[in-house]
N, C-alpha and C positions, 0 to 999 in steps of 0.2 A: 466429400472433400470439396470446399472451395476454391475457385479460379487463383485466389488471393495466394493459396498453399500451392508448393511446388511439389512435383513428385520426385521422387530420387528414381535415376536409370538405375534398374538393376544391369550388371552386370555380369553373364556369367562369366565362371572361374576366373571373377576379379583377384581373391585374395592368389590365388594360383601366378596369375600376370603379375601383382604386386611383387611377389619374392621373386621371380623373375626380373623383373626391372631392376628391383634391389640389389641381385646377384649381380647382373650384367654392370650396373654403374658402381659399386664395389671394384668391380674386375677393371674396368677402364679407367678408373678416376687418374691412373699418370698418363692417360692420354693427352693432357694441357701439355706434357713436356717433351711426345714424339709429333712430328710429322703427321700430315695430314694422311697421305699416302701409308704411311706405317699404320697408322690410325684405321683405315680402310682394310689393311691385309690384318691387320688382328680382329676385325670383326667380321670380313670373310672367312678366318680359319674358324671363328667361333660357332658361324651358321656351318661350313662345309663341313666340320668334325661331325658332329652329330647327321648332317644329311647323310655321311660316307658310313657310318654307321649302322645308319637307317636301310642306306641301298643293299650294305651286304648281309643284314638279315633278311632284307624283302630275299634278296637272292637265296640262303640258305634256305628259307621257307620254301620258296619254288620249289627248289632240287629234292625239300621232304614230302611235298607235296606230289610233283612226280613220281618220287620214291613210292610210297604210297599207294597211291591209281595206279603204278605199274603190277607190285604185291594185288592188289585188290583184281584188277584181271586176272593175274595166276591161279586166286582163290579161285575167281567166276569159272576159270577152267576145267579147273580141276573138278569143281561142284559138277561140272556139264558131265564130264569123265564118268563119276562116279554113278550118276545118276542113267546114264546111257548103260554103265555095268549093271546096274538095278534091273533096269527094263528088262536090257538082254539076258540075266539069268532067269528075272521072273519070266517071260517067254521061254526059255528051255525049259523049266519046270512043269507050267502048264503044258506043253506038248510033249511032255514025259510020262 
């Protein structure tokens, strides 16, 4: 390619950003006819809906996550249990 050719930026998940933009200026176009300030809380509610969203499944996940690890020790236990029953019968056995 010559200096004379320009390269094109690729972009990732341009076409993604695109309908995103498209969406977002669709949703505000009567923004020429509120306030600046009103203007500002509808596109803070816009970002925070989605962050508030976003936090309370981060936090569900948590709680299934802990859920989880907590079950998964009980298995670990349980397994120790069983396997300590193992030993100890096969030790009364042989000394039978």
């Amino acid at each position: 390619m010559s200096g004379a050719q320009s390269q094109q930026l690729q972009v990732p998940n341009s076409d993604r950003m695109a309908k995103h933009l498209h969406r977002f200026t669709d949703e505000f176009q009567h923004c020429g006819s509120i306030s600046a300030i009103e203007s500002g809380t509808a596109l803070l509610d816009a970002i925070n809906g989605p962050r508030t969203q976003m936090d309370q499944l981060s936090a569900q996940l948590c709680a299934q996550i802990s859920d989880v690890k907590r079950e998964v020790g009980d298995v670990k236990h349980q397994v120790g249990n069983v396997t300590q029953g193992l030993c100890d019968l096969g030790r009364r056995i042989t000394n039978s």
